[in-house]
Structures are given as structure tokens and as C-alpha cells.
N, C-alpha and C positions, 0 to 999 in steps of 0.2 A: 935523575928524575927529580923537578922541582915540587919539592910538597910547601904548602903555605897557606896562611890563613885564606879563605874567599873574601872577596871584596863583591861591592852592588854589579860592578862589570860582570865578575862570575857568575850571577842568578840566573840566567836564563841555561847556563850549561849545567849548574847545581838542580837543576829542576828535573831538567830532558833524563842525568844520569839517575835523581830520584826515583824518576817515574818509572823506570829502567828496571830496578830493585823492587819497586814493589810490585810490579806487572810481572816479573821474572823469579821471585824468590817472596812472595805475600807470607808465607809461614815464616820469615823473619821478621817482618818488622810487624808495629803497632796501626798503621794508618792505611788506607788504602788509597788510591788512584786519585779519586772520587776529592776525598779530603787536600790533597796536594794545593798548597796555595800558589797563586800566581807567581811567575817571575819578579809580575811588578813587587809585591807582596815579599819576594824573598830577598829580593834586590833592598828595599827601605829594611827590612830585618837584621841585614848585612851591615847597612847604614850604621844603625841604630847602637848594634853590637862591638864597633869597630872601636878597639883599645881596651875594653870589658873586662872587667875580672869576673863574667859572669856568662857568657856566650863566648863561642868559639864556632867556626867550621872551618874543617883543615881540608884543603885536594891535594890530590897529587895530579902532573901534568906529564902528560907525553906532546911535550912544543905546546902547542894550543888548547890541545885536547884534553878534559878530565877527565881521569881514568880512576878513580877514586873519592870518597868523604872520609867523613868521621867528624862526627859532634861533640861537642861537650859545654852541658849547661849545669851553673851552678845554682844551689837549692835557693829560695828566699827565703826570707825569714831570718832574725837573727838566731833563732835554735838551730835554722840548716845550714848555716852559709857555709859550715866548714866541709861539706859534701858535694862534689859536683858529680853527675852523671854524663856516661861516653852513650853515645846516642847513632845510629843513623847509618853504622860503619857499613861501607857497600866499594866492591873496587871490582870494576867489569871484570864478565869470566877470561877476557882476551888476554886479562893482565896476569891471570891468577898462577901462583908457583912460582913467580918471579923475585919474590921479595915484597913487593909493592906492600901488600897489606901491614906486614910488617912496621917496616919503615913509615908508613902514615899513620897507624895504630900507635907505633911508637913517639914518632911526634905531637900526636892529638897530647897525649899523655905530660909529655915533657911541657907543652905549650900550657897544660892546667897544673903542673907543680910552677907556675909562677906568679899564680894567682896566690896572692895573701891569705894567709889564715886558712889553707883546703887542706884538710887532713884526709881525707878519704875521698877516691872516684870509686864509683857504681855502675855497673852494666848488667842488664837481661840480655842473654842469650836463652832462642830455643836448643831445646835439650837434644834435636834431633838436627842441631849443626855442629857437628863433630869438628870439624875444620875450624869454625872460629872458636868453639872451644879450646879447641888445644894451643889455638894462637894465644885467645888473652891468658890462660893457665901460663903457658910459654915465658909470656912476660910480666910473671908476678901477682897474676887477680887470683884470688881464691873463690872456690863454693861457699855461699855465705845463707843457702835456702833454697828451696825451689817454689815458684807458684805452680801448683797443679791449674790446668786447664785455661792459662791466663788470656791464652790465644783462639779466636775461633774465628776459622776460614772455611765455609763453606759450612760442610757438615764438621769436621774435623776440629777435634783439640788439639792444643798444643799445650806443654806444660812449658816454662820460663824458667832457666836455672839464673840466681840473683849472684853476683861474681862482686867484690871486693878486693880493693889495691888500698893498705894502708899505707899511708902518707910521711906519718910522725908515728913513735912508737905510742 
């Protein structure tokens, strides 16, 4: 299965599978529906982003089909740059058990230790996805915090556990 950075090509299949995750699984992520920018909008972001040491979106393909993301944007500033945060990670439930998330979780990762100067990536997971939990734990993040109540979906909290991958000692 081919995983790879997206290109402008990919935005309108990066969007459909976005809208996917948050329509489908909204107590994960931070954005809702509503908020989702255009293709066009994600297609010029792709643009924009393309060679970065600063953005990333990684898919995974089944032939034509994304079946997978995972983000990773690096902090500004020059107090932050040495941190980039994994952002976005979503791999349809059709794929799930398979590996997939794995292996593109793994890559996101691999494609930001090549960014200069990144000592540390950062990800929120909700507390109550046990499953990507135990993926990023899996491969090296630690508990680095928890935000109590960070998430609100409807009525409902959610608390945010904050996960650390150090880079350099």
C-alpha cells in the first residue's frame, strides 16, 4: 500500500475522507464539518506546503483510493521550530486492523525527523480512543499531560491526553 506525501491532485479525496472522520468519529478531532475548507482551499495549501520543513500530509492509497492521513505541522516562531505537531490522523474503519494506521502513522513520523532542527513531535489524543492510544504509546510517544475537558461535542467533554516523541536526547 502506497503511503505519500498529498499533492493539490489529492484535495478533493483529502477533504471527502476528512469530512468522513469528523462526521464519523467528531470526539476526535478539533474542527467540525461546518469548519472544513474547500478542496480548492486545501488543494493551494498542498501547493503552498509542497517541500516544507514545515507542513506535511502523508495518505495511504488503496490504487486510487485514500484510505488514510496523518499531519504534521511544524510550530513558528523561532522559540518553537524545534517542535512539530501530528495532527489529523484518520484511516477508514474498512482499513482498520490491517496495519494501515501503522505504517502511515509511522511514515508521517519518519517524513518529520527530516525536517532540520525538530527535536520533539506532539499529539492530543482523546482519552477515550484507546486504539490510537496504544498505537502512538506503540511507537515511542509518551503521556506528557492531560487537558481535562479540552473537547466539547454537544453536551459532552472530552478530556485530551498531550503524547511526546523525543527526537534528540
Amino acid at each position: 500500500m502506497p503511503i505519500r506525501v498529498l499533492e493539490p491532485r489529492d484535495a478533493r479525496a483529502f477533504r471527502d475522507l476528512r469530512l468522513r472522520a469528523l462526521r464519523e468519529h467528531p470526539e476526535a478531532f478539533g474542527r467540525t464539518p461546518e469548519e472544513m475548507d474547500s478542496a480548492d482551499a486545501v488543494a493551494e495549501r498542498f501547493r503552498r506546503s509542497a517541500g516544507s520543513d514545515a507542513d506535511a500530509v502523508l495518505g495511504a492509497f488503496d490504487g486510487d483510493a485514500l484510505v488514510g492521513v496523518a499531519g504534521c505541522h511544524r510550530a513558528d516562531g523561532a522559540k518553537r521550530r524545534h517542535v512539530a505537531v501530528i495532527w489529523g490522523v484518520y484511516v477508514a474503519p474498512e482499513w482498520r486492523r490491517t496495519g494501515v494506521a501503522r505504517r502511515l502513522f509511522l511514515a508521517t513520523v519518519a517524513h518529520a525527523r527530516t525536517w532540520p532542527g525538530l527535536d520533539a513531535l506532539w499529539l492530543d489524543v482523546t482519552t477515550v480512543n484507546a486504539a490510537a492510544r496504544a498505537l502512538y504509546a506503540s511507537c515511542g510517544f509518551e503521556s506528557a499531560g492531560l487537558r481535562p475537558r479540552a473537547l466539547k461535542v454537544g453536551d459532552r467533554l472530552y478530556d485530551e491526553e498531550l503524547m511526546i516523541l523525543r527526537l534528540s536526547p
